[in-house]
C-alpha positions in Angstrom: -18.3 161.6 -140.1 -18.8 159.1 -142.8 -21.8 159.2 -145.8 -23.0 156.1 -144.1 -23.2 157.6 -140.7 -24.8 160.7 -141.9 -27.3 158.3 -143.8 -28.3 156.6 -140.1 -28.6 158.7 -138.4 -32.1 160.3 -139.3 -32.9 156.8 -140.2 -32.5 156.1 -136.0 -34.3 159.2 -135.5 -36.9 158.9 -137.8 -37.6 155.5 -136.2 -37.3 156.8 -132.5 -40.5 159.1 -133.7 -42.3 156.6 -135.0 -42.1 154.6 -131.7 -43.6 157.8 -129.9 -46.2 158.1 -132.1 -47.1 154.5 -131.4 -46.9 154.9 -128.1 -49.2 158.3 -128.0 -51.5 156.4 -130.6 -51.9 153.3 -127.7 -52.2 155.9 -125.2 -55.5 157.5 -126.8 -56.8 153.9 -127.7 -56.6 153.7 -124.2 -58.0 157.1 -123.1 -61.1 156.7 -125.6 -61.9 152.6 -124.2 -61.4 154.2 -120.2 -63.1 157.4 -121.0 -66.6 155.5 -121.7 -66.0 153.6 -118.3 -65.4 156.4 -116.4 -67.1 159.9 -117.5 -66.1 161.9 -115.0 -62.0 160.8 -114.2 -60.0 163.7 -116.3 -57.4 161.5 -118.4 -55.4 164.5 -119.5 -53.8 164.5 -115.8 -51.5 161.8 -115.3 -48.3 160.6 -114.0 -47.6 157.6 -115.0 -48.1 155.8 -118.8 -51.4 154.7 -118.9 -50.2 151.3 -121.0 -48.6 150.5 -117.6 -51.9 150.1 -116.0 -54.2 147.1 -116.8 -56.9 145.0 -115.6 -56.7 142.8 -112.4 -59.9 140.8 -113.8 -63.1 142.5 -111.8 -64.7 145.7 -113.0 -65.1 149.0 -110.9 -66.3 148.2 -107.4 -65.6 144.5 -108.1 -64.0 144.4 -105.0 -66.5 146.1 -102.0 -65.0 148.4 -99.9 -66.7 148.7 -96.3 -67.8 151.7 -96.7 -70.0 151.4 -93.0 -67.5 149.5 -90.8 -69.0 147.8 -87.9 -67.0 146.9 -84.6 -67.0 143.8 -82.0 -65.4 144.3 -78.7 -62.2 142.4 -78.0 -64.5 140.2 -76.0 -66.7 139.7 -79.0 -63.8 139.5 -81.4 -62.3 136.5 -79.5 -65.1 134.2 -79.8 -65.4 135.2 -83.9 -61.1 135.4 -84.7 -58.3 132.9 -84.3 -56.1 135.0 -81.6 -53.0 134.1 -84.3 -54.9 136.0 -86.9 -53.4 139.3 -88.6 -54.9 142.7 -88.2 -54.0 145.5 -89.0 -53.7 147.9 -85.6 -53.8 151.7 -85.9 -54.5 154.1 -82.3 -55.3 157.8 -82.9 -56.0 159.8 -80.1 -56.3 157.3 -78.2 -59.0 155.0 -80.6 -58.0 151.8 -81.0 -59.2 149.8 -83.6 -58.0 146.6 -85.9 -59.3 145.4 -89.4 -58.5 142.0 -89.8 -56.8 140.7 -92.8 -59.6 137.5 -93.2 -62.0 140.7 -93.6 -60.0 143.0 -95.9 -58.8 140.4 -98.2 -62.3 140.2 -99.7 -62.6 144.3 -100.0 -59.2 145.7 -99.9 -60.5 149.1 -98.6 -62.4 150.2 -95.6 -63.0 154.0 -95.1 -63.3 154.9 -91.4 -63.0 157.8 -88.9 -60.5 157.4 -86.5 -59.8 159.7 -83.7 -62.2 162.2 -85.3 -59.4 161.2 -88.3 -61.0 160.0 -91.6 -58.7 157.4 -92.8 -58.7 154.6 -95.7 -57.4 151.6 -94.4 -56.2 149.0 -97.2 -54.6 146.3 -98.2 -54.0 144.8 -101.7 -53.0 141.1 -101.3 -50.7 140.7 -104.4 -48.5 142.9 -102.9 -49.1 142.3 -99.2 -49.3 145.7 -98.6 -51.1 146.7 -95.2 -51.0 150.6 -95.8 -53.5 153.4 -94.0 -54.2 157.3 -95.1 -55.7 160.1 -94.2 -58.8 160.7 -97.0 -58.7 164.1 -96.2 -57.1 166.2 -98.9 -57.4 170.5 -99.2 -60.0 170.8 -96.5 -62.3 168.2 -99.1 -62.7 164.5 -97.4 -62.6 161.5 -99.9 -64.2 157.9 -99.7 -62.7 155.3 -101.5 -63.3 152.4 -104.1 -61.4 150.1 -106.3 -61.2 150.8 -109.9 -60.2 147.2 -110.9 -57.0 147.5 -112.2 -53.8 147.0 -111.1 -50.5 148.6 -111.8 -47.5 146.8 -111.1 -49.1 144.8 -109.7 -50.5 146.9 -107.1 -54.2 148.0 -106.4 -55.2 151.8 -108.4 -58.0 153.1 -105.6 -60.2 156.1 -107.0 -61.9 158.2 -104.9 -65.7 159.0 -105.6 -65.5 162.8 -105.2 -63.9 163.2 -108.2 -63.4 159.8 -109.9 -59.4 160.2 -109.7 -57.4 157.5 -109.5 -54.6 156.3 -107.3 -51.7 154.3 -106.2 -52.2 151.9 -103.3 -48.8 151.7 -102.7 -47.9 154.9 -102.7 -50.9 156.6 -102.0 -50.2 159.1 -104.8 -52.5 160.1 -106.9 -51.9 159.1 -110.5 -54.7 159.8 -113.5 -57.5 162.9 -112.9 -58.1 166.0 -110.9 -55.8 164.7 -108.4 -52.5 163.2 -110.3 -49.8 164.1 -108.4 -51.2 164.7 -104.9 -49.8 162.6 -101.7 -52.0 160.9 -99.4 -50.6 161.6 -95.6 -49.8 157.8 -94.6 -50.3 156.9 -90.9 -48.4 154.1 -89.0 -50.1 151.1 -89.3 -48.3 147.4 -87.9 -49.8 144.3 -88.7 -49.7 142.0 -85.6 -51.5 139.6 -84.2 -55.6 139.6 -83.0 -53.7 138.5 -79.4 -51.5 140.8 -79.7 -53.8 143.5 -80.3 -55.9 142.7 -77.7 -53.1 142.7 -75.0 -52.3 146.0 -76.0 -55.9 147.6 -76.2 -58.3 145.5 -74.6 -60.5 148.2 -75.0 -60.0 148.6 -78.4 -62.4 147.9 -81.5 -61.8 144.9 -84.1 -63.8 145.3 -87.4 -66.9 142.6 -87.6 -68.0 140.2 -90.4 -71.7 142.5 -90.9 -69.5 144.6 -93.9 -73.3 144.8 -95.7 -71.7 142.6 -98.3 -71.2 138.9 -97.0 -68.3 136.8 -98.2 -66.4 133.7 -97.1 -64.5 135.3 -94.3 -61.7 132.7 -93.2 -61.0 131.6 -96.6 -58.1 132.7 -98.7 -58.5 133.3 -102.5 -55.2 133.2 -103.2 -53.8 130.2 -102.2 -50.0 129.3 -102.0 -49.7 132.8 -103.8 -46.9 134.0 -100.8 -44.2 130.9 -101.5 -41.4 132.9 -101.9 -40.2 132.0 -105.4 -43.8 132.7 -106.4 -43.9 135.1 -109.7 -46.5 138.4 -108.7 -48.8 138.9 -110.8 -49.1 141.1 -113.6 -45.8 142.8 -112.4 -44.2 144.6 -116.0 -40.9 143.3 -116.5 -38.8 140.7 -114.0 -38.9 141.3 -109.8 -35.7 142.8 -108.6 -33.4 140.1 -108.4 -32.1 141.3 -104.8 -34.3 139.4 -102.5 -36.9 136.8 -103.4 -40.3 138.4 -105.1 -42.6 137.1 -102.3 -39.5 137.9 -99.2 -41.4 139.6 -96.9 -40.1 142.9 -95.6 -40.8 145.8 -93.3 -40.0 149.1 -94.7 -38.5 152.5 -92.6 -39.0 155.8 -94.3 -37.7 158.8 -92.4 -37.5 162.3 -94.0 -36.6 161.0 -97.4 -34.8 157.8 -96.5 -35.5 154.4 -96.8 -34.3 151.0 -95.6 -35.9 147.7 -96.1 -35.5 144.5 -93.2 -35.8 141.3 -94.4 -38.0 138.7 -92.5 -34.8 136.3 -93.0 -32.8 138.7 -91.1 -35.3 139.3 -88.7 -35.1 135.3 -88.2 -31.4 136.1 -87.2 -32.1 139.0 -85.1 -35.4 139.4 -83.3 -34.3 143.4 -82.2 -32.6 145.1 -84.5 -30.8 148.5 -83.8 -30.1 150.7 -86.6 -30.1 154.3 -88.0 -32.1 155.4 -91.1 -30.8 158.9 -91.9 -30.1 160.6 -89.0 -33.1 158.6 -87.2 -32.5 155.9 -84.7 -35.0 153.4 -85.2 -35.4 149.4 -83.4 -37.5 147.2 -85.5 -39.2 143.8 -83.2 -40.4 140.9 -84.1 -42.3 138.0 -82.8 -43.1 134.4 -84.4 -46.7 133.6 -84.2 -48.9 135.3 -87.0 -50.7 133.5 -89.2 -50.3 133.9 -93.2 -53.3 134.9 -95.0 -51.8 134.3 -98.4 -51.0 131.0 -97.8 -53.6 127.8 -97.0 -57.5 127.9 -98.1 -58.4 127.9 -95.0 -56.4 130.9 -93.2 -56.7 129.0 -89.3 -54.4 126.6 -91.4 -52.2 128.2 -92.7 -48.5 129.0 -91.8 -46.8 130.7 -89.2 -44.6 133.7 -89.9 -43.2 136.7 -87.9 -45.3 140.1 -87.3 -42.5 142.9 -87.7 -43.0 146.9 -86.1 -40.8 149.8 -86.4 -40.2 152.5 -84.2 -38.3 155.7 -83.2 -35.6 154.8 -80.3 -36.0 158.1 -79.1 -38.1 158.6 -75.7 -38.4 162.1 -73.9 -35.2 163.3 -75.4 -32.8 160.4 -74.8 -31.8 157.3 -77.4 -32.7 154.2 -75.9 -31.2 151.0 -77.1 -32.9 147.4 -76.6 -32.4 143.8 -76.7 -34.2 140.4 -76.4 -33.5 139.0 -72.5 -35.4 135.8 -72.0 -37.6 136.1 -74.3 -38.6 139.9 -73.6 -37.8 143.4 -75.4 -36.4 145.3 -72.9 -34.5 148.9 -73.0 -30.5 149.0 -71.8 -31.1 152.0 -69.9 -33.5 151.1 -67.4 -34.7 147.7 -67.7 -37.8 148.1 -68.8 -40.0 145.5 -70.8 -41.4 146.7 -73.9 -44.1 145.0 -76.3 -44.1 144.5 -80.4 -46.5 147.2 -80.4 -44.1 149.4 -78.4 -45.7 150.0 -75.0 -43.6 149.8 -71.7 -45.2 147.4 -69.2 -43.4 147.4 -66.6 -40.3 149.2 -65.2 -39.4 152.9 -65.1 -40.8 153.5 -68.6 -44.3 151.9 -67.6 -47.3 153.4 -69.7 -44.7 155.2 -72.4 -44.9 154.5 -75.9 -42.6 154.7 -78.7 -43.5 156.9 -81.9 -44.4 154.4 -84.6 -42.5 154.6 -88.1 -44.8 154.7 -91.6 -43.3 152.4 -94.1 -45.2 149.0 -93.0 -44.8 145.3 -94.2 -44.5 144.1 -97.9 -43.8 141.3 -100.4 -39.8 142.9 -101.2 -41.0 142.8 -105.2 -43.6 145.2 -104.5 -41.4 147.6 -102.2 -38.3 147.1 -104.7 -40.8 147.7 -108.1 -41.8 151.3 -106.5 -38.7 152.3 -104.4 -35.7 150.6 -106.2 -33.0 153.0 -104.9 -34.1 151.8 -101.0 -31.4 150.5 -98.6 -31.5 146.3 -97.9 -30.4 145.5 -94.5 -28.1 142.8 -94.7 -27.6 142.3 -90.6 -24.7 143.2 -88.6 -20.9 143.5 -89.7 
């Protein structure tokens, strides 16, 4: 080794150290400016840098959650919701209910029992993610609020128990008492009001009395889903694999993870395929309404709702395809709908076993997950 090199080396290193101690010294700014805001959230647990968190523009509770939820009827829900409009559908024991987006895009979070289940159901518009959770955590059963600030450009939740904060997306906690613990997710599709109602007449459809009023039907963030759009207040370029604002619907079995296009759904309405050792068929069906695209939302484009399920039924692997115009299984005929009830054939009244993962912008997916499979269609 050379004088020289022996001379730059602790000159690299020396400025290495310096660049942690600037980082630490930004990280306490930090601490001390978020400690007076929130009292009670412990900053010395934490899993991610807090310099990678920043302000989305409101304060804490900016953004309502429906913390009281209220319910129309199908019925009811007809005469208040364009039958094109998205909601998000979730069934637990046999409870039915959808939240539509028109609703949730003014409070991002509604906490709910379900099935005797206490859930948060939310969804954070810049990333288009529709995602739902169990709140209960240890025995101990959380409500949830939003803290105002976004990280990667997705919506940090904190839950009033214990002022901890968390990951929307991945429904991790990541700053306070509970950094590092996992939200259960449970399947959630987001299909259409008609849709919905087809499949659960019975079923409940969150109402416009949320106990704070807004101007349901309207969209904030206009023209923000045009796919070339750049997300906001996403660190660092999107993932230059698929378009930022590409919409996609995610599989995640036992530790695996594949991603489906909407452009390939285009090309393939059913599509077949195997995630781990998992056989899965994800449907789709034109007809849904954007909510991130026109002011007014009844105006607004058409796109495709997407759903993901299990193939497997009572111990055998069923395989489907689209025959005039209807999803039907090889094996017996049977016609199946996007929210994966048989209606008629042998396999009348079964249901296939929904996948968690749900639908996304692909910048979003790709910013948290980038080592998930892309399905590129059939070879």
């Amino acid at each position: 080794m050379s004088a020289t090199n022996l001379r730059v080396k602790p000159v690299r290193i020396l400025a290495a150290l310096a660049l942690v101690a600037a980082a630490s010294a930004a990280s306490e700014d930090l601490v001390d400016r978020w400690q007076a805001e929130w009292p009670r959230t412990d900053f010395s647990k934490r899993t991610v840098k807090l310099e990678e968190i920043e302000s989305g523009g409101p304060p804490k509770d900016g953004i309502p959650s429906i913390d009281r939820p209220m319910f129309y009827t199908t019925e009811v829900a007809a005469q208040r919701f364009d039958p094109r409009e998205p909601v998000i559908a979730i069934e637990i024991a046999g409870d039915a209910r959808a939240y539509p987006l028109s609703i949730l895009i003014w409070h991002e979070i509604v906490n709910d029992t379900v099935g005797k289940v206490p859930v948060a159901v939310t969804f954070c518009p810049l990333c288009n993610a529709s995602l739902v959770f169990e709140r209960r955590v240890g025995g101990r059963t959380l409500d949830f609020g939003t803290t105002g600030k976004l990280r990667l450009s997705d919506l940090v939740m904190y839950d009033r128990q214990t002022q901890s904060w968390w990951q929307q997306f991945t429904g991790a906690g990541i700053v306070g008492e509970y950094a590092d613990v996992k939200l259960k997710q449970i399947p959630s599709q987001i299909v259409s009001f008609a849709d919905f109602r087809s499949a659960h007449p019975g079923g409940r459809v969150l109402s416009h009395s949320t106990g704070t009023p807004r101007p349901y039907g309207r969209n904030p963030y206009q023209g923000y889903d045009r796919i070339d759009q750049s997300p906001f207040l996403l660190a660092g370029p999107p993932d230059p694999r698929l378009p930022p604002m590409e919409r996609v619907i995610a599989v995640e079995v036992r530790g695996k993870q594949r991603i489906y296009p909407f452009a390939a759904l285009a090309r393939e309405p059913v599509i077949q395929d195997e995630v781990g050792d998992e056989p899965v068929v994800v449907f789709s069906k034109q007809g849904t309404l954007s909510v991130l695209d026109q002011e007014q939302i009844t105006a607004s484009k058409e796109i495709p709702s997407a759903t993901a399920f299990s193939r497997r039924v009572k111990g055998r692997v069923l395989e489907f395809a689209l025959k005039d115009g209807k999803i039907r299984d090889l094996q017996t005929g049977s016609e199946w709908t996007l929210l994966g009830h048989a209606v008629s054939g042998p396999m009348q009244g079964e249901r296939l076993v929904a996948l968690p993962g749900g639908v996304h912008f692909a910048f979003a997916w790709l910013a948290f997950k980038a080592d998930t499979d892309i399905y590129r269609g059939r070879q």
